[in-house]
C-alpha positions as CSV (number, residue, x, y, z in Angstrom):
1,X,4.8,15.0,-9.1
2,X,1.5,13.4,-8.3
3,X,1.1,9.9,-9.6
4,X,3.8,7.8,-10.6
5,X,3.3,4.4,-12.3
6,X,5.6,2.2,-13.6
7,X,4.2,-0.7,-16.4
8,X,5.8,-3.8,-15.8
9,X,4.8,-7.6,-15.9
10,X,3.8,-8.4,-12.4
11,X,1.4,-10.8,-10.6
12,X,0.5,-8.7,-7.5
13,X,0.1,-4.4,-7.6
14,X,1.0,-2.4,-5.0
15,X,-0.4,1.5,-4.4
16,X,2.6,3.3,-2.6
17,X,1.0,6.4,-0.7
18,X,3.9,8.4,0.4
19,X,4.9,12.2,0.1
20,X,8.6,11.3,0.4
21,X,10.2,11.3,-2.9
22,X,13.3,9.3,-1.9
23,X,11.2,7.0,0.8
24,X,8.8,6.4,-2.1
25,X,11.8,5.6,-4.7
26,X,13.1,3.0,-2.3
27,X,9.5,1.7,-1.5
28,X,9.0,0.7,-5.4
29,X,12.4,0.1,-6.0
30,X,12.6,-2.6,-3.4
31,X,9.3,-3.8,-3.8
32,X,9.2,-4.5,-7.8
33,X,12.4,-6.8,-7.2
34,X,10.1,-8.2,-5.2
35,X,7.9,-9.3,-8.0
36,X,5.2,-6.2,-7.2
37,X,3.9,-3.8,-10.0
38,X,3.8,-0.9,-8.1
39,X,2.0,2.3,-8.6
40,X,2.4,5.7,-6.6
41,X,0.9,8.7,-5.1
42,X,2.4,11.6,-3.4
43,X,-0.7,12.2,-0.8
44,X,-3.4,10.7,1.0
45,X,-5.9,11.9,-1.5
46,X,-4.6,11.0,-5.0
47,X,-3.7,7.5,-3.4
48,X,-7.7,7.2,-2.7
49,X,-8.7,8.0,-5.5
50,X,-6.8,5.6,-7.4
51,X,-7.4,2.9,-4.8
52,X,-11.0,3.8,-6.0
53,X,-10.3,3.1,-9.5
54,X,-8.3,0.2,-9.6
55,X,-7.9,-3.0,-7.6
56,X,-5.1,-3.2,-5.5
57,X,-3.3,-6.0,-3.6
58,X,-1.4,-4.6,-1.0
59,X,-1.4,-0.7,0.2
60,X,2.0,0.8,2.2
61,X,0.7,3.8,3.6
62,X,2.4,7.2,5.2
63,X,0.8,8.5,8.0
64,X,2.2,12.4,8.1
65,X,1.4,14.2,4.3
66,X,-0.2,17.1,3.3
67,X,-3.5,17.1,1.8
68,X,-4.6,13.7,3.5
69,X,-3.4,12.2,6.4
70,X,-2.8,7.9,6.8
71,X,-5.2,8.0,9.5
72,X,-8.2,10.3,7.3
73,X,-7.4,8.1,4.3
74,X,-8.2,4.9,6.7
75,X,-11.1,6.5,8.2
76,X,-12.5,7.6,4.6
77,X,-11.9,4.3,3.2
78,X,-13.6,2.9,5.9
79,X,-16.8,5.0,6.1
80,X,-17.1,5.5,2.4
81,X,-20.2,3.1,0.2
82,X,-17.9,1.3,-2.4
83,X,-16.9,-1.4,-0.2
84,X,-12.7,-1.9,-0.7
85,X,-11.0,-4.6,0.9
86,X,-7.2,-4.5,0.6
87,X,-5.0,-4.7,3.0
88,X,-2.7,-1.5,4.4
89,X,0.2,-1.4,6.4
90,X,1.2,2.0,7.5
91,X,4.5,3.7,8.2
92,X,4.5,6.7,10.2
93,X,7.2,8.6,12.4
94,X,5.2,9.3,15.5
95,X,4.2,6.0,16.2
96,X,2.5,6.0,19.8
97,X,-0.3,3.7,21.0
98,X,-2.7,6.5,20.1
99,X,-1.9,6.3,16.5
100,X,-1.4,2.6,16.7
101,X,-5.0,2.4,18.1
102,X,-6.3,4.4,15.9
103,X,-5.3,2.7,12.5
104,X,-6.0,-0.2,14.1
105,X,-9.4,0.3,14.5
106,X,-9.4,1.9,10.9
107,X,-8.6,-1.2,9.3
108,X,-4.8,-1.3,9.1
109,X,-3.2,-4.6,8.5
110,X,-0.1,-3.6,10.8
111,X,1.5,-0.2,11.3
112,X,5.3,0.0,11.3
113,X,7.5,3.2,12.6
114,X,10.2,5.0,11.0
115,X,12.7,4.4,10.5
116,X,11.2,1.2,9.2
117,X,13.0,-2.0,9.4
118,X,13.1,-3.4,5.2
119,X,13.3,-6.7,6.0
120,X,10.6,-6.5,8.4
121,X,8.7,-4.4,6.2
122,X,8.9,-6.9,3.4
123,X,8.2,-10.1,5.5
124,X,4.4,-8.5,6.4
125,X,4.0,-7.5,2.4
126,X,5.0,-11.1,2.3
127,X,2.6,-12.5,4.4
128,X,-0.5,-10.7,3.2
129,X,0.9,-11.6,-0.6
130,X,0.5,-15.4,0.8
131,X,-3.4,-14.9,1.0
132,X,-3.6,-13.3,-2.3
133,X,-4.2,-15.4,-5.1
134,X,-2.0,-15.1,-8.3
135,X,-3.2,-13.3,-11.0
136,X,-1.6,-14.8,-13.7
137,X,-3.5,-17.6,-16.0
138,X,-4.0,-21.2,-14.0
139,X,-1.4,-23.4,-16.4
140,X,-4.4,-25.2,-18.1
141,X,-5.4,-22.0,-19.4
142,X,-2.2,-21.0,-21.2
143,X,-2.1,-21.6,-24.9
144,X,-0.3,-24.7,-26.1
């Protein structure tokens, strides 16, 4: 499968990193009703490499894939040069306070277990999307 994107009108894009098929499907299905252009990636390392192509607003995260791990892809992220600042929210099935720690201390903006809660899910995308600013033209700017 690889990388999955989907070209739609959208303010705010959204890099899905998860090796789930049907988690992923629900992921952008629920999340572009939500007003999110959302692009996806089947493993840790194809979602890094497009998180260091393209500008992102908000990552959801898997922790357990092949290739790549959530936690490696945090701990790349954070110890690679280009400096990227977006904020991730991992899901993972073996939450525990070691994990929790961990991606914590990587850089995650929350971490959320599985089965994952939607609601609660989308009230954190929510909250980080408060402190993003719209991409779309200021008003002013639009032709008359």
């Amino acid at each position: 499968m690889g990388i999955k994107e989907r070209n739609t009108p959208m303010s705010k894009t959204m890099l899905i990193v998860e090796d789930d098929v049907v988690s992923r499907d629900l992921l952008r299905l629920v999340f572009e009703y939500d007003g999110f252009h959302c692009i996806e990636a089947d493993n840790g390392e194809m979602g890094l490499a497009l998180l260091e192509s393209q500008t992102f607003d908000v990552v959801i995260l898997d922790n357990a894939m092949p290739v790549m791990t959530g936690l490696e892809f945090l701990d790349h992220l954070k110890h690679q040069a280009k400096n990227i600042d977006v904020p991730i929210i991992m899901i993972t099935g073996f939450l525990n306070q070691d994990i929790r720690e961990k991606a914590t201390k990587l850089g995650a903006y929350a971490i959320v277990g599985k089965p994952y809660d939607l609601g609660e899910l989308r009230a954190l995308v929510n909250q980080v999307s408060e402190r993003i600013p719209s991409k779309s033209p200021e008003p002013s700017l639009l032709p008359k």
